[in-house]
C-alpha positions in Angstrom: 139.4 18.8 150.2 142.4 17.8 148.1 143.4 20.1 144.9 143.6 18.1 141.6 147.1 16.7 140.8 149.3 17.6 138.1 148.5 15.4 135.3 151.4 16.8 132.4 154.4 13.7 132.9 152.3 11.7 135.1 150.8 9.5 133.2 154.0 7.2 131.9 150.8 4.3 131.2 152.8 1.9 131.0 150.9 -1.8 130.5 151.9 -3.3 133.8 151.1 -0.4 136.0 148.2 -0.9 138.5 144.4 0.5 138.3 144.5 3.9 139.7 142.6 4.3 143.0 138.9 5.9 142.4 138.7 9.9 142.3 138.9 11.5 146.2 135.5 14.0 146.1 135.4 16.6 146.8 137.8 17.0 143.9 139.2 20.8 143.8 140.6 22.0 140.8 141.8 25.3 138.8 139.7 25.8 135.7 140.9 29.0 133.3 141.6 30.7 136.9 137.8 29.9 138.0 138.1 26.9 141.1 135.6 24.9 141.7 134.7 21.9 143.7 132.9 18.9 142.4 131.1 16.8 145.3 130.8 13.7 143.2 131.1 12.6 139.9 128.8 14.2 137.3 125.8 12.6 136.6 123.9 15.0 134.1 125.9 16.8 131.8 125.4 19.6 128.8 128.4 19.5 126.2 129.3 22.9 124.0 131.2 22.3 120.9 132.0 18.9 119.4 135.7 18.6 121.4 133.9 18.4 124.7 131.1 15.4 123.3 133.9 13.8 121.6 136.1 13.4 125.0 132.8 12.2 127.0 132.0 9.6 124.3 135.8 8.3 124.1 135.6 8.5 127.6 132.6 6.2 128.2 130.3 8.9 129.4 127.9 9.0 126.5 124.7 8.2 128.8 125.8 11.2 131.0 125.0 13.5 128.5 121.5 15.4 128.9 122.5 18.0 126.0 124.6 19.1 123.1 125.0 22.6 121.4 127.4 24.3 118.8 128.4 20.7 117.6 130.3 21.0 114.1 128.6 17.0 112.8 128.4 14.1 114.3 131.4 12.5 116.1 134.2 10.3 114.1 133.8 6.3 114.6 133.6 4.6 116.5 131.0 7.6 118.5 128.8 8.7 115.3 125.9 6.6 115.9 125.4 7.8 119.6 126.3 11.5 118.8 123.4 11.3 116.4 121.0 10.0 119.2 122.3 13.4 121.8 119.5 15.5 122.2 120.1 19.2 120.5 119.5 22.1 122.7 120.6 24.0 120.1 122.2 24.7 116.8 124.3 27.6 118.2 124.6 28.4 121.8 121.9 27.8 124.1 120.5 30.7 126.0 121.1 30.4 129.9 117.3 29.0 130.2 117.1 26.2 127.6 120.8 24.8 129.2 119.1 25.0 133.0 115.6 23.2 131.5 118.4 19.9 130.7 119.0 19.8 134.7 122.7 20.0 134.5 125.3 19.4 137.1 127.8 20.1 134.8 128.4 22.4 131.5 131.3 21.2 129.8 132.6 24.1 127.4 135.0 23.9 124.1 135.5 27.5 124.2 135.5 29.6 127.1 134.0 32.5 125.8 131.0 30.1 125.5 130.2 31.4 129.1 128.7 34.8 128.8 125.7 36.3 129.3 125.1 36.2 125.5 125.8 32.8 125.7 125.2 29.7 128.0 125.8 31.9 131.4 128.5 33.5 133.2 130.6 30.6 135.2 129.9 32.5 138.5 126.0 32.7 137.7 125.7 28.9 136.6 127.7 28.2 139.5 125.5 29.9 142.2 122.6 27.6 140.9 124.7 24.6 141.9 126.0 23.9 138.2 129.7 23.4 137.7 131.5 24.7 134.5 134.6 23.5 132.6 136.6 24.6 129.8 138.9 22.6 127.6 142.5 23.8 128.8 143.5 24.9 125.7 140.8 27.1 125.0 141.7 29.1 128.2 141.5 33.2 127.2 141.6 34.9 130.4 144.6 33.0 131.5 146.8 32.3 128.3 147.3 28.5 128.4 151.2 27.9 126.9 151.9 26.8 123.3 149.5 23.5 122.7 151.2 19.5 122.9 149.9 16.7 122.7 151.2 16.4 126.5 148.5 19.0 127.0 145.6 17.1 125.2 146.4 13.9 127.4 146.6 16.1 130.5 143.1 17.5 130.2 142.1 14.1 129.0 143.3 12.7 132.2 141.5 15.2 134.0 138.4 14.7 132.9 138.8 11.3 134.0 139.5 11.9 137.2 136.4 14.7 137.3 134.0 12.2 136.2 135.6 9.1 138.4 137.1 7.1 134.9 140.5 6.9 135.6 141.3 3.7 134.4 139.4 4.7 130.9 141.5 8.2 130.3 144.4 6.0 131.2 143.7 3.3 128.3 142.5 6.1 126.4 145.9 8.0 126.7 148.0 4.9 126.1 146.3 4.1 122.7 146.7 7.8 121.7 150.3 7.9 122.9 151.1 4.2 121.0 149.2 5.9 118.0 150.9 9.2 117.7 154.4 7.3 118.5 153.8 5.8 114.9 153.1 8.8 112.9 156.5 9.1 111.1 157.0 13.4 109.9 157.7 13.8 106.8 161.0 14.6 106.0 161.5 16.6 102.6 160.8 20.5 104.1 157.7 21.2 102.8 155.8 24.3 104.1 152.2 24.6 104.6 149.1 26.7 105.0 146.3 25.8 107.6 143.1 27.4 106.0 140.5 27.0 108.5 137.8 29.5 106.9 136.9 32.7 105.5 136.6 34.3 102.2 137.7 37.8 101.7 140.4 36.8 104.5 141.5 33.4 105.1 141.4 32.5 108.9 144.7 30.4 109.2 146.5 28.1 111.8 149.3 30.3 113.6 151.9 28.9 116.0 150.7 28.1 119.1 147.2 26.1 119.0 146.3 22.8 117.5 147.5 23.3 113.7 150.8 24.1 114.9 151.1 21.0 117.4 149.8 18.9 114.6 151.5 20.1 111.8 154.9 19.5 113.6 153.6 16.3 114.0 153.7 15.9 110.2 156.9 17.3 109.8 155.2 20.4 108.0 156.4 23.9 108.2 153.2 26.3 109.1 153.9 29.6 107.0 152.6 31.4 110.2 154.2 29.7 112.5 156.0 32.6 114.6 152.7 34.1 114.9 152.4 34.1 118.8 148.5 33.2 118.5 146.5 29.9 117.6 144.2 31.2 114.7 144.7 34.7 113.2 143.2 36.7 109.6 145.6 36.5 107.6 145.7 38.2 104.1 146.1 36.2 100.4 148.8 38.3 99.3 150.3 36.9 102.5 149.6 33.6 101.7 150.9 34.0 97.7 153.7 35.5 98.9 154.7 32.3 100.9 153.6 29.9 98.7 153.0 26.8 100.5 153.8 23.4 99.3 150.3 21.7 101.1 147.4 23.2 102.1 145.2 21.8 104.6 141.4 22.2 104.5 139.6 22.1 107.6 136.0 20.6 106.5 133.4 22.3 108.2 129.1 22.1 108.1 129.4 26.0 107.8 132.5 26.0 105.4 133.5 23.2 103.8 136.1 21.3 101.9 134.2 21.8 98.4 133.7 25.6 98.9 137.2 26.2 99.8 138.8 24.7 96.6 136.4 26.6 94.6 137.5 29.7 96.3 140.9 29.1 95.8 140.6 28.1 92.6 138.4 31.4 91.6 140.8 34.0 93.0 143.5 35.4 90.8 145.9 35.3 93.0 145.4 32.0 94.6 144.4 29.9 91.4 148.1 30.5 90.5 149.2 28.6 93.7 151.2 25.4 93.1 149.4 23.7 95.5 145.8 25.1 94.0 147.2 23.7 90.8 148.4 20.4 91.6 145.4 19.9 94.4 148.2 19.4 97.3 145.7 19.0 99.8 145.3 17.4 103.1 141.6 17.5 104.8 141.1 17.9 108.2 137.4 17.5 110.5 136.7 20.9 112.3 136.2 19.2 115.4 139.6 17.5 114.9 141.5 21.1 114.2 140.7 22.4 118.0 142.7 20.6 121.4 140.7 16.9 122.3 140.7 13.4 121.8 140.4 13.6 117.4 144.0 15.3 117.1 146.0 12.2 117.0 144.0 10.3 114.9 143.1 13.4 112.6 147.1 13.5 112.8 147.5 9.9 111.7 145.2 10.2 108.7 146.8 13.6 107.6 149.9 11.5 107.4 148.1 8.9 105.1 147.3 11.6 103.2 150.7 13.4 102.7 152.3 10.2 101.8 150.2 9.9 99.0 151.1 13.0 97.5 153.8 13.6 95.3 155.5 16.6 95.5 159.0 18.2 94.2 159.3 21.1 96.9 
């Protein structure tokens, strides 16, 4: 049994370079500190959270999936029309029974605290009935993954590649994103911004170390909590008026969405007053999009469409 290679830096993908050899099963790898050992490629597969159906669509691996739960919409283009045709196991998380009644080999996790016993199942449980579990890397919790990259994205892309036997597709997939991201040029005039991902009372905002900080650097955007050692925190408005951010970017969610946020902003006293309340310096962003996978670079690219159609004296 061979351990799973390093993927960060590997992956140069440059256009001449061979077709990569088929995966070597058993494949061994380190998952959030949990190993496991896949025998083959999986065939039947339960997705949780829109980041993991959104890598095994872009992947190819759309007829692999036997169930979806916790999904925030459909997938983007060019996947919509075969995330609406994924059978629903449920709206939230699946209890432990309705995930083993979709036969999986596989559970394939967005958050790892997905796996509990008030969830989907503990890792070690699910695992004794012969089904394997993964998290997304960067949603790690008992082992802290390090500040997010797009490096780290095309590492875990990789990965799952090489779990499910598609090498050659994460490679392709990897280039494009690379090529894509290479042509995102950051904005250049200093402009600070505030990532409001929900919340009313308290806004939960983008700190420094998850995907609003990677992607907001990307832009050439100041986060207002970046030195916050955290991804996502509660934050306070006075906190947020106090700062005063030139853009604000609005993470459009099924349970909190683009509309209701403006109209929250623009009810409260203190945030009405905002510049960027006033002016409507916005920049909209999917949920799934605003957590580590495959819709951060182009979620990236279209935030900087967006950006460079605003005008804005900071």
């Amino acid at each position: 049994m061979r351990p799973l290679p390093a993927f960060l830096g590997v992956f140069t993908l440059l256009a001449a370079a061979p077709a990569l050899a088929g995966t070597d099963y058993p494949l061994a790898l380190d998952n959030c500190g949990v190993s496991l050992s896949l025998p083959a490629a999986p065939k039947r597969v339960v997705a949780i959270r829109s980041t993991s159906t959104e890598m095994l669509l872009a992947l190819g691996l759309g007829e692999r999936i036997v169930g979806v739960a916790f999904q925030d919409g459909l997938a983007p283009e060019p996947w919509t029309a075969q995330s609406a045709a994924l059978p629903v196991l449920s709206e939230k998380l699946p209890s432990p029974e309705v995930v083993l009644e979709a036969e999986p080999d596989l559970v394939y996790a967005g958050w790892e605290s997905n796996f509990s016993i008030e969830g989907v199942g503990e890792r070690a449980t699910l695992g004794a009935l012969g089904v394997a579990t993964y998290v997304s890397p960067a949603a790690c919790r008992s082992i802290v993954p390090p500040k997010l990259s797009f490096e780290a994205v095309f590492a875990e892309i990789a990965e799952v590649g090489a779990m499910f036997d598609v090498e050659d597709a994460a490679k392709a997939l990897v280039a494009e994103q690379r090529a894509e991201l290479a042509g995102i040029t950051p904005d250049r005039r200093g402009l600070t911004a505030l990532w409001y991902s929900s919340g009313g009372k308290a806004p939960y905002v983008g700190a420094g170390r998850n995907a609003p900080q990677m992607m907001l650097e990307a832009l050439g955007l100041e986060n207002i909590f970046a030195d916050v050692d955290d991804g996502w925190i509660s934050a306070s408005w006075e906190a947020v008026v106090d700062a005063d951010p030139d853009i604000i970017v609005l993470v459009d969610g099924e349970r909190n969405s683009v509309a209701q946020k403006k109209a929250l902003l623009a009810e409260n006293p203190i945030t009405s007053q905002l510049d960027a309340v006033m002016h409507q310096r916005y920049l909209v962003v999917p949920f799934a999009a605003a957590e580590a996978g495959v819709s951060n670079v182009p979620a990236t690219r279209d935030m900087a469409a967006q950006l460079a159609g605003l005008s804005i004296t900071p």
